[in-house]
C-alpha positions as CSV (number, residue, x, y, z in Angstrom):
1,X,53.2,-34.8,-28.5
2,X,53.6,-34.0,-24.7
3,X,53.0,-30.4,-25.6
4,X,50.2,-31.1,-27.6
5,X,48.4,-33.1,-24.9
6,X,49.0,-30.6,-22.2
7,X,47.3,-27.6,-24.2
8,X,44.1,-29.8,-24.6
9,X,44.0,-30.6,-20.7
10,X,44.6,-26.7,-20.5
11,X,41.7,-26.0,-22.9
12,X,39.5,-29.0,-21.6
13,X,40.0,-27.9,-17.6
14,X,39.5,-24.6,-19.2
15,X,36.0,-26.0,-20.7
16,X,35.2,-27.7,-17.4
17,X,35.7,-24.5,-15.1
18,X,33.5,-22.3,-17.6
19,X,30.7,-25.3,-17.4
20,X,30.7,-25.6,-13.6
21,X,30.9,-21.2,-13.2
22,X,28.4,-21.0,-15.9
23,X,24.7,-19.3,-15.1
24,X,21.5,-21.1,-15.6
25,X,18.4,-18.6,-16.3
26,X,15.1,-20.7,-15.2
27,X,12.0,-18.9,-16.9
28,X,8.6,-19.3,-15.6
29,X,5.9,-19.3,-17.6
30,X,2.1,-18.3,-16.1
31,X,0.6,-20.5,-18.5
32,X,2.4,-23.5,-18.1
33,X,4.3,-23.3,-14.9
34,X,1.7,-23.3,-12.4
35,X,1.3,-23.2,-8.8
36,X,-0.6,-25.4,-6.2
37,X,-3.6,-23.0,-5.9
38,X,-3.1,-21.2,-9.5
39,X,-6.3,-19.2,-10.2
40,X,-7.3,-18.6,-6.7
41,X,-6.6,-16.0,-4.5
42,X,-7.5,-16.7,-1.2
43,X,-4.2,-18.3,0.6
44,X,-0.9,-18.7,0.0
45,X,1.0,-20.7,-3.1
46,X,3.7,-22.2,-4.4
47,X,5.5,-23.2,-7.8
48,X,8.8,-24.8,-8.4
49,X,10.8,-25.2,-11.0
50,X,14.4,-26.4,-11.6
51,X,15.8,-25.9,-7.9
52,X,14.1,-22.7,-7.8
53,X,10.9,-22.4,-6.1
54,X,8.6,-19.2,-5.8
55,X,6.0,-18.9,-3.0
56,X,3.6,-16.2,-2.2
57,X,2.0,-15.6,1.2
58,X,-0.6,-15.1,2.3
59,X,-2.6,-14.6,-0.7
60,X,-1.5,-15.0,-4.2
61,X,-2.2,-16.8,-7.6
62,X,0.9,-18.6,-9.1
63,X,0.3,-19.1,-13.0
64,X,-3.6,-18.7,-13.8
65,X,-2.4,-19.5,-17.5
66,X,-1.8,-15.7,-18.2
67,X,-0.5,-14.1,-15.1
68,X,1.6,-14.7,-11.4
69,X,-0.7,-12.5,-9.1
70,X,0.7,-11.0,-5.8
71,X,-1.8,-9.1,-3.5
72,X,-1.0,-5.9,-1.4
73,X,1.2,-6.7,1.6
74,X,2.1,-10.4,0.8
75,X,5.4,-11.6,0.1
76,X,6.6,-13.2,-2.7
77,X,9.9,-15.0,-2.0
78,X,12.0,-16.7,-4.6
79,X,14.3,-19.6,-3.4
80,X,17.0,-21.8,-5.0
81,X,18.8,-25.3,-3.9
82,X,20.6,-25.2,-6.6
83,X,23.0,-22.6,-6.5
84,X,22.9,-18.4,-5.4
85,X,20.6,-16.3,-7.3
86,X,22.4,-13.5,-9.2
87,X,19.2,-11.9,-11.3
88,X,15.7,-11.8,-11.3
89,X,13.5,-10.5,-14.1
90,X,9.4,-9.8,-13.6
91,X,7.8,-8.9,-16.5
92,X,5.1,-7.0,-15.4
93,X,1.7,-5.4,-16.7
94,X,1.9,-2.5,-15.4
95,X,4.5,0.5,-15.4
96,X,5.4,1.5,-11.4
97,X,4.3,4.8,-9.8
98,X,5.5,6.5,-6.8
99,X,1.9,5.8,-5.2
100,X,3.0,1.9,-5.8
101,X,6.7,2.3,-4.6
102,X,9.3,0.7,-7.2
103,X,7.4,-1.0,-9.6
104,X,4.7,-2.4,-7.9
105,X,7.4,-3.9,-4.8
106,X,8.5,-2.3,-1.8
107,X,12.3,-0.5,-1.8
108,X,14.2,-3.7,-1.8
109,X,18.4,-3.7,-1.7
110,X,19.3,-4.4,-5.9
111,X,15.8,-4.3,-6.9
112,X,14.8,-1.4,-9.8
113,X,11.9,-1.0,-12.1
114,X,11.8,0.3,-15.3
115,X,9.5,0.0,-18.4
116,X,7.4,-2.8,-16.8
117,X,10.3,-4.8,-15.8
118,X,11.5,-5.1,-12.3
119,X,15.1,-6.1,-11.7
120,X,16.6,-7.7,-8.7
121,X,20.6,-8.3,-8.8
122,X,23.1,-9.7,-5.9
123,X,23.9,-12.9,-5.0
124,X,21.7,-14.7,-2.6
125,X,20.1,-18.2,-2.1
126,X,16.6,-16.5,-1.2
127,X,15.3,-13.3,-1.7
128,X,11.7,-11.4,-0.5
129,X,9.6,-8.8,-2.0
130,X,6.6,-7.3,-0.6
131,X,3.8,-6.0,-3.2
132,X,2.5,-2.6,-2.4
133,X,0.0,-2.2,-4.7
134,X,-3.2,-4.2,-4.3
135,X,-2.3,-6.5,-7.2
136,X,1.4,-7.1,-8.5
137,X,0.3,-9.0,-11.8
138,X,3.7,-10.7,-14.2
139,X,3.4,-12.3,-17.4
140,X,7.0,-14.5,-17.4
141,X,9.6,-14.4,-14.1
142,X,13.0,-15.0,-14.9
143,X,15.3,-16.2,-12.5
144,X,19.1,-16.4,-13.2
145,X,21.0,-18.8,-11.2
146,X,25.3,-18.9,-10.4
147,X,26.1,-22.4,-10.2
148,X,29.2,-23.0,-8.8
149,X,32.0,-26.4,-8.9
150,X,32.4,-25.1,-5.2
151,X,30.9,-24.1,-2.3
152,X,29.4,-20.6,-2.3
153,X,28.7,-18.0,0.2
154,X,25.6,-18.5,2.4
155,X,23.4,-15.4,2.2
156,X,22.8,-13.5,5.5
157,X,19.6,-14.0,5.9
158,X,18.7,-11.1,7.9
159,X,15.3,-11.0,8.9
160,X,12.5,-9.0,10.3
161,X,8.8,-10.7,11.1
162,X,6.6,-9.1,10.3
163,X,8.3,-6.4,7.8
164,X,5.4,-3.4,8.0
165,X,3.5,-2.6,11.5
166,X,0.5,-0.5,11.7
167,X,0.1,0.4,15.0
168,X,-2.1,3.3,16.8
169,X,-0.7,5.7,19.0
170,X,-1.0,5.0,22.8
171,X,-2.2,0.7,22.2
172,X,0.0,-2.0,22.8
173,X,3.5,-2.6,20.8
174,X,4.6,-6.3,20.0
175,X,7.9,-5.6,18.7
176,X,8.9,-7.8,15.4
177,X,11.3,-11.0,15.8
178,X,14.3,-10.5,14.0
179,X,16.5,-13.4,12.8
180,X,19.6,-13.8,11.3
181,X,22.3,-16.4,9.8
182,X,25.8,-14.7,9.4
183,X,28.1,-14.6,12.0
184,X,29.0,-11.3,11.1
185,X,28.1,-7.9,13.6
186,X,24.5,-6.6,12.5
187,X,24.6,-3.2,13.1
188,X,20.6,-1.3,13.5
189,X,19.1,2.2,12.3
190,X,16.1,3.9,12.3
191,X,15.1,7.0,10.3
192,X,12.4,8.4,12.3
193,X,13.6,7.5,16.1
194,X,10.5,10.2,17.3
195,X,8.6,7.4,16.1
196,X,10.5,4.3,16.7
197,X,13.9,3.2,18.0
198,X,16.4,0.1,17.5
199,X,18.3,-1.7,20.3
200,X,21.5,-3.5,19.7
201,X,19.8,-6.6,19.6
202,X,17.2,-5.6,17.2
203,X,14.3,-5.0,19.8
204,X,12.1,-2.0,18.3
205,X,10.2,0.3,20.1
206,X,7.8,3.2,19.9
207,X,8.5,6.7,20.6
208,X,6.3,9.4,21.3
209,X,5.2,10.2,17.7
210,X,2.8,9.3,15.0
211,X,4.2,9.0,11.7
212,X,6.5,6.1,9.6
213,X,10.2,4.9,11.1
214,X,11.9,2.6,8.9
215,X,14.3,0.1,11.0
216,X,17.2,-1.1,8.8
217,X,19.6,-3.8,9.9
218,X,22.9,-4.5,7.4
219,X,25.7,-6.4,8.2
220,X,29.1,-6.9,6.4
221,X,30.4,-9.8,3.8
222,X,32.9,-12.3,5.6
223,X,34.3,-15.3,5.4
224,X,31.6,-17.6,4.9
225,X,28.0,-14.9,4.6
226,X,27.6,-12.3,2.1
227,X,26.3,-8.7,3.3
228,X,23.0,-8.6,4.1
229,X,20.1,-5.8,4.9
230,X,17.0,-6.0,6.0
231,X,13.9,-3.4,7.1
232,X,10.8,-3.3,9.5
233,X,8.1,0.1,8.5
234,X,6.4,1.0,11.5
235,X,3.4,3.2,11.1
236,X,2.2,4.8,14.4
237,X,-1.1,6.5,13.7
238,X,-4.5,7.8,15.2
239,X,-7.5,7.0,14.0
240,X,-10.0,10.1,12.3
241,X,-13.6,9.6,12.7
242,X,-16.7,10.1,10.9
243,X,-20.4,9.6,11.7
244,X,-23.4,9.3,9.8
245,X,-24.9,12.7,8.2
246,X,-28.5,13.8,7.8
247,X,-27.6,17.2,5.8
248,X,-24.8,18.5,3.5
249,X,-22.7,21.6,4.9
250,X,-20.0,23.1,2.4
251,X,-16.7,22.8,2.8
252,X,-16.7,19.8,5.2
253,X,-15.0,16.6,4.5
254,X,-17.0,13.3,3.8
255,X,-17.1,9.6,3.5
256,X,-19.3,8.0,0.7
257,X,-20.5,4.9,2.3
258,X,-22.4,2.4,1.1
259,X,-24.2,-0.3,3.5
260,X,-25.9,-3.7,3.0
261,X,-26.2,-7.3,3.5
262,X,-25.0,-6.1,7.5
263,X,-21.9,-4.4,6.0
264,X,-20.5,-1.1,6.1
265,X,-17.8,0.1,3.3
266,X,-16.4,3.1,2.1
267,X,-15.2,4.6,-1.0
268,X,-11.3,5.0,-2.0
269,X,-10.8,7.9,-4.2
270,X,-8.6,6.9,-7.5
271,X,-5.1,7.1,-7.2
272,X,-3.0,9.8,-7.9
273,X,-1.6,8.6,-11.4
274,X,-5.4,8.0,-12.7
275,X,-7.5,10.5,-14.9
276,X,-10.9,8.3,-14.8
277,X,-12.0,5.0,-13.1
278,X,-14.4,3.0,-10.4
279,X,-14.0,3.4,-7.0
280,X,-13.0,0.6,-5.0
281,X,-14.0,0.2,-1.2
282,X,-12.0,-0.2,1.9
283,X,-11.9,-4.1,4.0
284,X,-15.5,-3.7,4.8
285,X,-16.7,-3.7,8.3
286,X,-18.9,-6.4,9.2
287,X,-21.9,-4.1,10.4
288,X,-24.0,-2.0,10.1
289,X,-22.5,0.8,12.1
290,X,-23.1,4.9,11.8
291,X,-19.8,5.6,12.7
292,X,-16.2,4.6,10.4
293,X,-12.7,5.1,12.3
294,X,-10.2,5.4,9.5
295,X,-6.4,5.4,10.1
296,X,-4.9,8.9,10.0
297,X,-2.4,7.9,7.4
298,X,-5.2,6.9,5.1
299,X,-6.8,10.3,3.0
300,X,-9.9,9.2,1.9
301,X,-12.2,11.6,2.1
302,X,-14.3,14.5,-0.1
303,X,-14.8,17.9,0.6
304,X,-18.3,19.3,-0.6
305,X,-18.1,23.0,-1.4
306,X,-21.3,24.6,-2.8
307,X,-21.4,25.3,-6.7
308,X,-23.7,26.8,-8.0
309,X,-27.1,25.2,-7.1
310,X,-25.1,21.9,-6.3
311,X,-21.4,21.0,-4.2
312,X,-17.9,20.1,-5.7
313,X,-16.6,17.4,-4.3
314,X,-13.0,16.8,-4.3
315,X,-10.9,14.0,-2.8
316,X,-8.5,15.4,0.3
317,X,-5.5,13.1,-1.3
318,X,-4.6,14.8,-4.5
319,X,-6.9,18.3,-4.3
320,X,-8.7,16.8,-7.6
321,X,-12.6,17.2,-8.4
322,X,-14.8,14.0,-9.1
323,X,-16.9,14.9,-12.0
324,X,-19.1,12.6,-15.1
325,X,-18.7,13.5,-18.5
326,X,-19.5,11.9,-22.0
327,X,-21.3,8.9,-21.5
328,X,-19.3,7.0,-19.0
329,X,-20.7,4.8,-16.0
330,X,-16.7,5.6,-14.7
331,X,-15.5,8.4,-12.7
332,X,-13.3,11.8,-14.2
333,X,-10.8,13.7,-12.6
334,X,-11.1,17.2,-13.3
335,X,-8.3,20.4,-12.0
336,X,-11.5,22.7,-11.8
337,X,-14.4,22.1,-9.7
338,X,-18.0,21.2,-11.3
339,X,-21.8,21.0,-10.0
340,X,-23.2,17.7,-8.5
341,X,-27.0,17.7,-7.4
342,X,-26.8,16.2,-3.6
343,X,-30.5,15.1,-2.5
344,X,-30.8,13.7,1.1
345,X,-33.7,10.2,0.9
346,X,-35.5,9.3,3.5
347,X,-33.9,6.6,4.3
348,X,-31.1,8.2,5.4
349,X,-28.9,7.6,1.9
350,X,-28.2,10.7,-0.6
351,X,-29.0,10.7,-4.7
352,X,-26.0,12.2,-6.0
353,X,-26.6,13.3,-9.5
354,X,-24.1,14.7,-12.4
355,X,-25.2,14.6,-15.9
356,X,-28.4,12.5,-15.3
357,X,-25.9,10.0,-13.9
358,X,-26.2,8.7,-10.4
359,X,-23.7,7.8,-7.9
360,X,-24.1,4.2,-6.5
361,X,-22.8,1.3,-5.0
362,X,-22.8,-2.4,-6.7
363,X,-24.7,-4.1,-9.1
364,X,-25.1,-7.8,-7.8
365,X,-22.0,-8.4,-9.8
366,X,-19.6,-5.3,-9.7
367,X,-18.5,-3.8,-6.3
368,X,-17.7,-0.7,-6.8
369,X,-18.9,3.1,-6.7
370,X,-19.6,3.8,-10.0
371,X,-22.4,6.3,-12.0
372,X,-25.4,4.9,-13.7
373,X,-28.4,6.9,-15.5
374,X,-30.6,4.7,-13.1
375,X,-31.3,3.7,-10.0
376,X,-30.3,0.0,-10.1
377,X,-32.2,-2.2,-8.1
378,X,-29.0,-4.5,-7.1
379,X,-27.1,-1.2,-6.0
380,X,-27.3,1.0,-3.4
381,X,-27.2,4.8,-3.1
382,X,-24.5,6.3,-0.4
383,X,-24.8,7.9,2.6
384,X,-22.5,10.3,3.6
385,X,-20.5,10.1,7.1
386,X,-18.5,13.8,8.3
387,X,-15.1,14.2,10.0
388,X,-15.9,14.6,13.6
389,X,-13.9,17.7,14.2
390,X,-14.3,17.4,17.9
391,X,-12.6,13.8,18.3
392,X,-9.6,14.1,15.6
393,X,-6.4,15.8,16.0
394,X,-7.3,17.7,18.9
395,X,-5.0,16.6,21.9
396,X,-4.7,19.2,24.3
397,X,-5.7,23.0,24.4
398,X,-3.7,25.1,22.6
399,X,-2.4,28.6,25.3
400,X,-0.3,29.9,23.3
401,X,-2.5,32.6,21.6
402,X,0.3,34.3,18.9
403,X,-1.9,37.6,18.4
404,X,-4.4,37.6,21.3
405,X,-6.6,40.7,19.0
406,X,-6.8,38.2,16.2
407,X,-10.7,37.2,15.2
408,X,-11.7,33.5,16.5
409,X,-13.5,31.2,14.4
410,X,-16.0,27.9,15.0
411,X,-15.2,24.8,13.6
412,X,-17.8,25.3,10.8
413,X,-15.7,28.3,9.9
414,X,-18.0,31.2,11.5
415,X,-16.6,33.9,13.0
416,X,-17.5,34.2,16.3
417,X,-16.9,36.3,20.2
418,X,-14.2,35.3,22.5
419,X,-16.9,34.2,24.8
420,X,-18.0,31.4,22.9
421,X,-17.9,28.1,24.5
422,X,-16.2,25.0,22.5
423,X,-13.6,24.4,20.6
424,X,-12.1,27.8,18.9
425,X,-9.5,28.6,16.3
426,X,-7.6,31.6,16.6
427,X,-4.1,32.2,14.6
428,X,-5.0,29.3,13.1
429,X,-4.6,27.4,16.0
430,X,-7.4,25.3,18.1
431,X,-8.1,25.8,21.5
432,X,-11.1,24.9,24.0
433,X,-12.9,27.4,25.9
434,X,-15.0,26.1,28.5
């Protein structure tokens, strides 16, 4: 009888341990787990469920009855009270590109993409994910919790704030604040230190560079913290600019700008991964201005090169030609170039023409560049706005001539004397002769 009742407290302590070890998976549901702001996306929300509680900032739409929304550069951060998290699941509705990152999020420790489902797993009470695309959009979030009879690790919490700093080359640097929990050593990297370097403290700064440095800060598991890792990007870049044009010259690189209602925007070419679509616009400037200053990390121009009676235009990020075909209002990406009819207005916009459609701007209710057999009345043709040779990427004169016989060239691409006064290229390098 004693033996008896000593196998059942075996099996029932048994039960007990396997019930308090056991993990909880907390599913949210768009449709019916909804946040404080759910359908707007103007400011931050919030939705909690369970012990767990997921929070976007600064703009974000937490259950709109179909979809969790995240919008480029805001953070998403999933937190639980009730025990570590082990696994996260996002169904999303889109597969992830390399343009996007991994699936949709930036590169974060344990976190993978594949199919439309992004995966996070470790063990943590609180875990961050920044969206890189301009909308992160999930049908169900599943969240899979270890809940423990005793006290767990605490996670690191190693912090940067912010994680991504776009900064131009030669202005002033406000280095991140980093925090941390664990008591454990944080040790710092960075990949790029022309760009930027790590103290021992965590302090970034800038070096003498333009390009991307990515700070990383990990520490080891000890007694009472798990390992932990965290990352700042810093983006150090010049600006390129372009001003307002009156004529088309071939092979020179273009802005398609639309302005109105005192606002100035320009066009972003499609993304690499896309075959046809509208054209989305940069953060408008709020003016009417006839000069834009893009970031040299950004690509979003066209060249025009003459065709036929007309110009290719191709977009400088993927070497791919705009063109219209069928009976489309929507852009095509073609490998070979075709003819566009460019036709400078008076008032200073250009008609450009494929197909007997016409390249405009909005329509009262979409905001977009798209192609329409007519001029709308609610739209607005584009003007065009040219690199300014003489202000980008030109820092200081160039001496060192490799084949001082070689023929010099203009920036227009016109070969000219060794007298000429200006900026020259020779050996493929620029130089100023005054």
């Amino acid at each position: 009888m004693n033996k008896i009742l000593r196998y059942s407290l075996i099996v029932m302590f048994a039960f007990i341990c396997n019930l308090s070890f056991a993990d909880t998976v907390i599913t949210f549901d768009p449709a019916t787990d909804k946040g404080t702001q759910a359908g707007s996306s103007t400011g931050a929300d919030e939705v909690a469920k369970e012990g767990v509680t997921i929070s976007v900032s600064p703009t974000g739409s937490l259950g709109n009855g179909q979809q969790y929304r995240v919008y480029k550069s805001s953070t998403m951060t999933i937190k639980s009270t009730v025990g570590n998290i082990t696994k996260v699941e996002l169904t999303c509705t889109v597969a992830g590109t390399a343009k996007y990152g991994p699936g949709c999020f930036g590169a974060v420790e344990g976190y993978t993409y594949n199919e439309k489902v992004g995966t996070w797993v470790g063990n943590a009470n609180s875990i961050s994910l920044v969206a890189s695309s301009n909308q992160v959009r999930m049908t169900g979030i599943k969240v899979t919790v270890a809940q423990s009879g005793t006290e767990t690790k605490k996670s690191a919490e190693l912090a940067f704030n912010p994680t991504t700093i776009d900064v131009e080359k030669g202005s002033e640097f406000t280095a991140p604040a980093f925090t941390k929990a664990t008591t454990a050593t944080v040790n710092f990297s960075s990949d790029n230190e022309g760009v930027a370097t790590v103290n021992a403290n965590g302090v970034i700064s800038l070096g003498l560079e333009e390009g991307t440095a990515v700070i990383t800060a990990t520490s080891d598991e000890n007694a009472e913290f798990y390992a932990g890792k965290a990352t700042c990007t810093i983006n150090v870049f010049t600006y390129n600019t372009y001003k307002k044009a009156t004529v088309v010259e071939s092979g020179k690189e273009y802005l398609l700008v639309a302005q109105r209602d005192n606002q100035t925007m320009y066009a972003i070419p499609l993304a690499a991964d896309r075959n046809y679509g509208y054209m989305n616009v940069a953060e408008p400037i709020k003016e009417l201005t006839d000069e834009v200053k893009v970031p040299s990390k950004y690509q979003d121009g066209f060249i025009f090169t003459t065709e036929g009676t007309g110009y290719s235009i191709k977009d400088v990020a993927t070497n791919r030609y705009i063109t219209q075909q069928g009976t489309y209002n929507s852009f095509q990406i073609s490998e070979t170039p075709a003819a566009w009819t460019v036709e400078a207005q008076a008032d200073g916009t250009f008609k450009i023409e494929m197909n007997g459609y016409i390249l405009q701007w909005g329509t009262g209710t979409y905001t977009t560049f798209a192609l329409y057999t007519t001029v709308d009345g609610n739209a607005v043709l584009p003007c065009l706005y040219v690199l300014d040779n003489t202000t980008t990427g030109i820092n200081n004169p160039t001496v060192n001539v490799l084949d001082k016989n070689a023929p010099v060239y203009n920036l227009a691409g016109q070969r000219v004397s060794m007298d000429t006064k200006g900026i020259l290229i020779q050996n493929g390098r620029k130089f100023i002769n005054k």
